[in-house]
N, C-alpha and C positions, 0 to 999 in steps of 0.2 A: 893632101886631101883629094888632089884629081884621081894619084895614081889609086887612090885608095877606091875613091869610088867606080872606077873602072875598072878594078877587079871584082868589085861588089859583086854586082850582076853575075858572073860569068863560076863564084860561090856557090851564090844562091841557086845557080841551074846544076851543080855538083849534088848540093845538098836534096835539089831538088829531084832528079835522077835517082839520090842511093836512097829516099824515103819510097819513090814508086818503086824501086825494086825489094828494100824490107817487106812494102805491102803487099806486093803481089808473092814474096817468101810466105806470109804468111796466111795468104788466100790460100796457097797451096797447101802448107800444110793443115789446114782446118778442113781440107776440102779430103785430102788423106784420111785423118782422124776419122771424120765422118762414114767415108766410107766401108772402116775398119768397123766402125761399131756395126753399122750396118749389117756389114759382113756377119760380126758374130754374132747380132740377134737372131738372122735368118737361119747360121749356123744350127743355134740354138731351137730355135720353134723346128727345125727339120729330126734332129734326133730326138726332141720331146714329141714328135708326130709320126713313130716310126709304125709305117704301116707293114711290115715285114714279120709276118708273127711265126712263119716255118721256123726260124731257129728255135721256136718253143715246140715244133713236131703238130701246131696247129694250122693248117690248112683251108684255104678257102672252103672247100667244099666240104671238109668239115665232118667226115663220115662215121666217126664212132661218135663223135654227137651229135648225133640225130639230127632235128631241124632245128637246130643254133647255129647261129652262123654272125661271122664277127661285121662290128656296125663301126662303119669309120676309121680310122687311123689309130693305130699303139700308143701309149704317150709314156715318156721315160721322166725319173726325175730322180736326184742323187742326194747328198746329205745338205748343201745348200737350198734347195726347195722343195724338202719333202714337205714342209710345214703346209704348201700350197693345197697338197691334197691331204694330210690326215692332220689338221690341226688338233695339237692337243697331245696327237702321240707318238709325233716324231720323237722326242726326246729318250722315249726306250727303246725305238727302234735304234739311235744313233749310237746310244752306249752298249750296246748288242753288237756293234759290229754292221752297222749296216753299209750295205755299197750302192746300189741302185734298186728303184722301184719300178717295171714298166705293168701297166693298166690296157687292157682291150675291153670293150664292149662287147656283149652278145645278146641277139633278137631273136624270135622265136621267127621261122618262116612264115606261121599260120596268123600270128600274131606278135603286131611289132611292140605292143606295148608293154609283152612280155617278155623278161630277158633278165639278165645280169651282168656284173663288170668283173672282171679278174685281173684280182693285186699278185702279181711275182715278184715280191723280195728277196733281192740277191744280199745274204746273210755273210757273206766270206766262206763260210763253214757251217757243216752238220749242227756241231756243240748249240751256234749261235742262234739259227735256224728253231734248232728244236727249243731252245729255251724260250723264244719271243713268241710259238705255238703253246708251248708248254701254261705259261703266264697269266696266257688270253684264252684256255680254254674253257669254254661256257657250262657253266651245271647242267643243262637239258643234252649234254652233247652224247650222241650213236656213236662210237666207234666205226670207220668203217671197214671190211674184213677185206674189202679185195680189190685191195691196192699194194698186196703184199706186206701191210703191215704186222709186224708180230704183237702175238695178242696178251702175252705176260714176259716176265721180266725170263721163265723157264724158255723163251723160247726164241728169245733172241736171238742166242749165238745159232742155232739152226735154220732160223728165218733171213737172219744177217740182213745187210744194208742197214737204211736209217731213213724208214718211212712209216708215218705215222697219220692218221684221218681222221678226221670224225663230220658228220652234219647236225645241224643245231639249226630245226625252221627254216629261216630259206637262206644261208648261209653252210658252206663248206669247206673247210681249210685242211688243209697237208702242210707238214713238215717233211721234206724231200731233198735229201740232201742237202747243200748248201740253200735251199730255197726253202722261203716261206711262203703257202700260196695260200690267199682267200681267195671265194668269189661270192657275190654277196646279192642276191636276187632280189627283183623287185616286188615279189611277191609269195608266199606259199604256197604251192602248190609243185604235186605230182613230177608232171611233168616238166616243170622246173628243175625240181631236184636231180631227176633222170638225164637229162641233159648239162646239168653242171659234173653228172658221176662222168657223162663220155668225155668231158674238156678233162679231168680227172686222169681217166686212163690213159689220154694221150699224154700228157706230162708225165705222168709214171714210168711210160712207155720212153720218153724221151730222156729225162733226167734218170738216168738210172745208178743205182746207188754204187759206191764200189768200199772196196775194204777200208779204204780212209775216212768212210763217211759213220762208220756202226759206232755209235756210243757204246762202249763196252759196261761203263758205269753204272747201267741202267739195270745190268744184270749181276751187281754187288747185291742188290737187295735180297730181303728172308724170299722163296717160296711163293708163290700166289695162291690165294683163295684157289679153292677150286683144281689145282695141280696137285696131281697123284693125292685124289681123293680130301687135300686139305679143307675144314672150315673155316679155319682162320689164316691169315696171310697178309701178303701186300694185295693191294688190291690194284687190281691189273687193268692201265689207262691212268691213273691218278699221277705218274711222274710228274715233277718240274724240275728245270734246271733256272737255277737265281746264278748270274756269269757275275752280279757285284752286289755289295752290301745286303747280304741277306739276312730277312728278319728284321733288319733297318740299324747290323754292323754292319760298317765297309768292310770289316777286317777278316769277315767270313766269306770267301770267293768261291764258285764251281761249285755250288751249293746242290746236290740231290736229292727232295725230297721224294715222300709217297706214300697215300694213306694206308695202313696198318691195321687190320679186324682182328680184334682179340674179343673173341665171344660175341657178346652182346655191344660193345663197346670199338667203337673206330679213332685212331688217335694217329698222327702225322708223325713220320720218322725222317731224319735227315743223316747225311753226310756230307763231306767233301775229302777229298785226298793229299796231304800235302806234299812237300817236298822229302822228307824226313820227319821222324818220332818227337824230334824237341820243334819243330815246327809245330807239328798238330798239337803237341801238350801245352804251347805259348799260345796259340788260334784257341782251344779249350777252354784256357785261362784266363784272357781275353774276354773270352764271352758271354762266361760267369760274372767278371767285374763288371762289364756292361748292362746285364739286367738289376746288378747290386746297385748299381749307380741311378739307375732306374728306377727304383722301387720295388724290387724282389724282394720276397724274403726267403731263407735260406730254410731249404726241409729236412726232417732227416731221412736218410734214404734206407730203407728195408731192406731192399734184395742184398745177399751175401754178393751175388755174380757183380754188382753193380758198383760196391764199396771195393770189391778187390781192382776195380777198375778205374777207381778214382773218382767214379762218376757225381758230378756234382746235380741235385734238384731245389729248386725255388719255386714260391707260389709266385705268381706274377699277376697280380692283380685278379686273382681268383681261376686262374689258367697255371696247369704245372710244366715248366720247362724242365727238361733235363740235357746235360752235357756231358761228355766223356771223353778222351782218348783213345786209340789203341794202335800200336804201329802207327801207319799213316796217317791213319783218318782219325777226323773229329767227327762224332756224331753225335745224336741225340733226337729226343722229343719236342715237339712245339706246340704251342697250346694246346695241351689235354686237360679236357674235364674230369677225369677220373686217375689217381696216381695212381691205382695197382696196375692200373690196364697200360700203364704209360711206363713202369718199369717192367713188365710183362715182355711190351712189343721193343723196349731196351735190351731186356738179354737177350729175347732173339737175333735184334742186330747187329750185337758186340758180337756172338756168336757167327754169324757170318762173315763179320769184316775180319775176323780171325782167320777164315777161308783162305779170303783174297791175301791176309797178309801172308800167311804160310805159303 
């Protein structure tokens, strides 16, 4: 019992020693941690505040846009927090293909209370780029001609790249290469607009398009209104591209449409391209059960060019679809009011996707 409790003590100052040193182990490393997090929220708020806006070709002083001039620091945000700034539609941008979003402000010299902000979505690619403009663009929208955008489907391969505009009130967006660019004003007017065109040409200017950016696809379509004297046609500015579930199949991907004038009557024509001839006949077939299952019902189809094609048509709820094959592609009609005018603006584009497939 003596020897026992003489070592007692001499225990308890071991035990006591290697608990001050756990503790102070683990002062240190909590004091680590902290640091670290530290570290990467500053990390963080420093590249979400990037005031560096030359690698977009916009410069302080700002000279092809007039008296705008940028207010404040860049702010960056990637597919983990885009929700912060566009709640609501982050979700098409992220199955598009999105990579990063950076935002700048701009002031009017004369007046700070006028001005605008500008969204650059970094898309990965032209395809993706154009289709999330394509999507979003607004009924009231200008075209606009001089940003080098080509003005019909005739004049793409001559205009090349893969740049497209338009302004819609106090709002202006591009598709420019791998970018999608808004800028989105605080107010209507003039000189607003004028000054979102100079932030405009300096991006044009900057991002400039190159051979791997041109959708070629855009220029499968019939002819345009208006080219070599046509009245009827595609009508030129109407493209979209749907990258998944179009029409609301998943199973229809790379989806091109664009509206179609035949007379009096305008009615939407699509395609997509697939892999091979039993692919696009299976996507065709496909997509026929899919409105059957839906509530279509099954039309008989008129045109000679249409049946030699396979081409299947359904009323769909008082709307006429039509679908087809041919070579690659699967195409067809989506919601038209009128079937002649919907098998009409169909043989024309069997007739062309016969082009591309020869």
């Amino acid at each position: 019992m003596y020897l026992l409790s003489r070592r007692a003590p001499h225990c308890f100052a071991l035990r006591s020693k290697a608990w001050g040193r756990a503790r102070t182990l683990e002062s240190a490393v909590g004091v680590l941690i902290l640091l670290i997090l530290v570290a990467t929220a500053v990390g963080i708020y420093f590249v979400q505040r990037d005031y560096n806006m030359s690698r977009f070709g916009i410069t302080s002083e700002q000279e092809s846009g007039g008296d705008f001039l940028p207010v404040g620091k860049a702010e960056t945000y990637n597919t983990d927090n885009l929700y912060e700034k566009i709640d609501g539609k982050a979700p098409m941008y992220q199955e598009a293909g999105f990579v990063k979003l950076t935002t700048q402000r701009f002031a009017a010299k004369s007046d700070s209370e006028l001005g605008f902000e500008l969204y650059i979505y970094d898309m990965n690619n032209a395809k993706n780029a154009f289709s999330v403009y394509s999507r979003q663009k607004r009924a009231d929208a200008t075209d606009l001609s001089d940003l080098g955008a080509p003005a019909s489907p005739d004049s793409l391969a001559s205009r090349g790249g893969s740049v497209f505009g338009y302004v819609a009130g106090n709002a202006i967006c591009i598709s420019l290469g791998k970018n999608y660019i808004e800028m989105i004003g605080s107010a209507e007017s003039n000189e607003l607009v004028d000054g979102m065109k100079g932030i405009a040409k300096d991006l044009s200017a900057k991002f400039k398009p190159t051979d791997k950016d041109k959708i070629a696809e855009l220029g499968y379509f019939p002819t345009a209104c208006g080219e070599q004297g046509r009245t009827e046609g595609t009508v030129a500015g109407s493209w979209k591209l749907q990258i998944d579930n179009a029409f609301g199949f998943d199973g229809l991907t790379n989806a091109y449409s664009a509206l179609y004038k035949s007379g009096d009557k305008t009615v939407s024509i699509f395609f997509s391209r697939r892999k091979n001839a039993d692919e696009a006949k299976t996507v065709a077939k496909n997509y026929y059960d899919f409105l059957i299952t839906n509530g279509a019902k099954a039309v008989t189809v008129d045109s000679e060019i249409l049946k030699s094609a396979g081409a299947s048509v359904v009323d769909f709820y008082g709307a006429f679809e039509m679908v087809f094959s041919t070579g690659v592609f699967v195409g067809g009609v989506h919601e038209a009011d009128n079937k002649q005018a919907a098998e009409k603006a169909a043989e024309v584009l069997i007739g062309r996707l016969k082009e591309i497939n020869d």
